[in-house]
N, C-alpha and C positions, 0 to 999 in steps of 0.2 A: 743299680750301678751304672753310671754314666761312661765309663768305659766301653762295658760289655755292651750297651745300646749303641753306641758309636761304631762297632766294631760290628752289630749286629747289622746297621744301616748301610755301612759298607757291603755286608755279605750279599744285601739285599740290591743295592745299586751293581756291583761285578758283575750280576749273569744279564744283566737287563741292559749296559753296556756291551757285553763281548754277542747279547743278542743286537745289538747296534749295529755294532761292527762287522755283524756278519747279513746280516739284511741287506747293509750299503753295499759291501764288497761283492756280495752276491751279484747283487744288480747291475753292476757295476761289468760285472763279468757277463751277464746274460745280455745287457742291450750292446754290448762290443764295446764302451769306453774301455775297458781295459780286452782287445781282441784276444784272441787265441795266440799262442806262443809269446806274449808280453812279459816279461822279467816284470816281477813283483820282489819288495822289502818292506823288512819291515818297520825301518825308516820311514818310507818313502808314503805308507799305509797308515801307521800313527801322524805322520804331517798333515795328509790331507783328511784323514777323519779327525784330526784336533785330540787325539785320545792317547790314554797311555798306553805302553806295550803289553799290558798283562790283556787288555779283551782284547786288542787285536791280533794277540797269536794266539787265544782261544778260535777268535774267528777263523786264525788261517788253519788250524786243526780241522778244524768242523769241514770247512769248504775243502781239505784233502781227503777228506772220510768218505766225502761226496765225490770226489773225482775230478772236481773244478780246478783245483791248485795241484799243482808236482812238482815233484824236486827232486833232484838228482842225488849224487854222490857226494856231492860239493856245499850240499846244502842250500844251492841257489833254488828260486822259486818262479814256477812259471804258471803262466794260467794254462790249461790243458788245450793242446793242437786239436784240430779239426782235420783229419786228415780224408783224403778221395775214399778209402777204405769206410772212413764214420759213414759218410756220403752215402757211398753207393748201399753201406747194410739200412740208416735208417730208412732210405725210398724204400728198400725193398722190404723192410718192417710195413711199412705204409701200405704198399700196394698189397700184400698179404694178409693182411687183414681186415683193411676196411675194404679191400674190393667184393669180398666174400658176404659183409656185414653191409654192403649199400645194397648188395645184390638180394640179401634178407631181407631187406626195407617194403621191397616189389614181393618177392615171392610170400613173404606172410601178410601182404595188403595193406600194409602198416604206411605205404610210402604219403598218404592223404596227412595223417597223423606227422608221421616226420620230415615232411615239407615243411611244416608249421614250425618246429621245435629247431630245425635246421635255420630258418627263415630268421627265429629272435637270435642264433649267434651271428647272422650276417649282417642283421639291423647294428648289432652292436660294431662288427667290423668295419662297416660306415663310419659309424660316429667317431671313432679314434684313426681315422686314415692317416692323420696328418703325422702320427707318432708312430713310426717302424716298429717300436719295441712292444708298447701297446694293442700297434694291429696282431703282429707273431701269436699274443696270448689269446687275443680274440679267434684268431683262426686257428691255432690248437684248442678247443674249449669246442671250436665247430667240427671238429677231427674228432673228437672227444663224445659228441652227440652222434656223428655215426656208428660207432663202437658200441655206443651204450645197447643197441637194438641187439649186440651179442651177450647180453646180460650178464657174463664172464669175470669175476670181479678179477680173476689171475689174468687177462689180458689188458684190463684196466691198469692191473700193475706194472704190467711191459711198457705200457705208453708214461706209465709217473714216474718209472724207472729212467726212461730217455728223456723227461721233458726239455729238459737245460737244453740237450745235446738238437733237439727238433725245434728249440726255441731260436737257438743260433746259429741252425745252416739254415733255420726260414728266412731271418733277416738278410743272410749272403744272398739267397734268391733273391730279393727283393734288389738287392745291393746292385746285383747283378744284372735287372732285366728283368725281370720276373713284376710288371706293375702293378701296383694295387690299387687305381681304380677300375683296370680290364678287370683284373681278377675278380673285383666285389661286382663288377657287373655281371660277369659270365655267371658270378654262382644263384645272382635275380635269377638268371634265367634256366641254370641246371633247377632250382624250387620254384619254377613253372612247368619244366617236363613234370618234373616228380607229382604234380598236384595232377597232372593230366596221367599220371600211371606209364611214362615215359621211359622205360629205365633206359634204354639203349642210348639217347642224347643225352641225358640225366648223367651217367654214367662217363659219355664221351668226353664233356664237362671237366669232371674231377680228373676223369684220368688224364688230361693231357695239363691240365693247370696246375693241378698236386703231386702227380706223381713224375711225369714227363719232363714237364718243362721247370718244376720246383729240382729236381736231382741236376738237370742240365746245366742252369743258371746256378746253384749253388756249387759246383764244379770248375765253374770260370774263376773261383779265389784262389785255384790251383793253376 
């Protein structure tokens, strides 16, 4: 029946669409073209992805499921604020558990080992310097290798839980002060304490570039 296959090919193009539309818009939301507090429609969202409205208010479902997209009473839509409050909890998600987990790295002798493993996501933070949005993923993915030494798969979820929210007050840092070639340099050399079993400079490293001066600098959008 040449119907039901037409009908069937539609069913089959819909989710692969509203998965379109939700990829873009994602992204869209995560490197700050569309920043925090931005009035979103869904006019405005079918124009510029060229699509019709059936995937893209799938997509805007999906991304409010997620906590990306909010809407009020009124039905207007916004992309989710960042407020001082997000701020100050994800540093101190940060500082509470990879301070404990760098500090593992030395205490079970493991820091020879994870200099090395640490070393390929800063190789990679090099390579994409020149793209904010890009670097953010690389340097969470290197937050993400200090973590793994707590072998925790339910802290693993706390960090994939926040990713969005650590992907986009890292780029305010950034935005703000916070430079990333100091940064990719300091951390050469936080993964040459660590190879020499340095933890205290190793340590001083992160903590003033990741937790210190990343919550500082991301605070000045306030």
């Amino acid at each position: 029946n040449v119907y039901q296959k037409g009908e069937s090919d539609m069913a089959e193009k819909s989710p692969s669409l509203a998965t379109q539309a939700y990829e873009t818009i994602k992204e869209n939301i995560m490197n700050l073209t569309y920043p925090p507090g931005m009035v979103l429609t869904e006019a405005m969202l079918t124009k510029e992805l060229r699509m019709s409205r059936s995937p893209v208010r799938t997509a805007i479902q999906m991304l409010q499921v997620e906590g990306l997209i909010v809407s009020d009473y009124y039905k207007s839509m916004t992309v989710k604020e960042i407020t001082e409050k997000d701020i100050n909890e994800i540093y101190q998600l940060r500082e509470l558990i990879e301070g404990p987990a760098f500090r593992l790295i030395f205490t079970s002798g493991r820091y020879g080992e994870y200099s090395y493993r640490i070393e390929e996501k800063i190789v990679r933070m090099c390579a994409v310097a020149g793209d904010l949005y890009e670097w953010e993923i690389a340097d969470t993915a290197m937050h993400m290798e200090i973590i793994s030494i707590l072998d925790n798969e339910r802290i693993n979820r706390i960090y994939e839980n926040n990713l969005s929210e650590l992907i986009r007050i890292g780029q305010y840092s950034i935005r703000n002060g916070m430079g990333i070639s100091k940064t990719n340099e300091n951390l050469k050399k936080m993964v040459a304490y660590m190879r020499k079993g340095n933890y205290e400079q190793a340590f001083e490293i992160l903590k003033n570039d990741h937790f210190s001066t990343g919550r500082n600098t991301a605070l000045k959008m306030h």
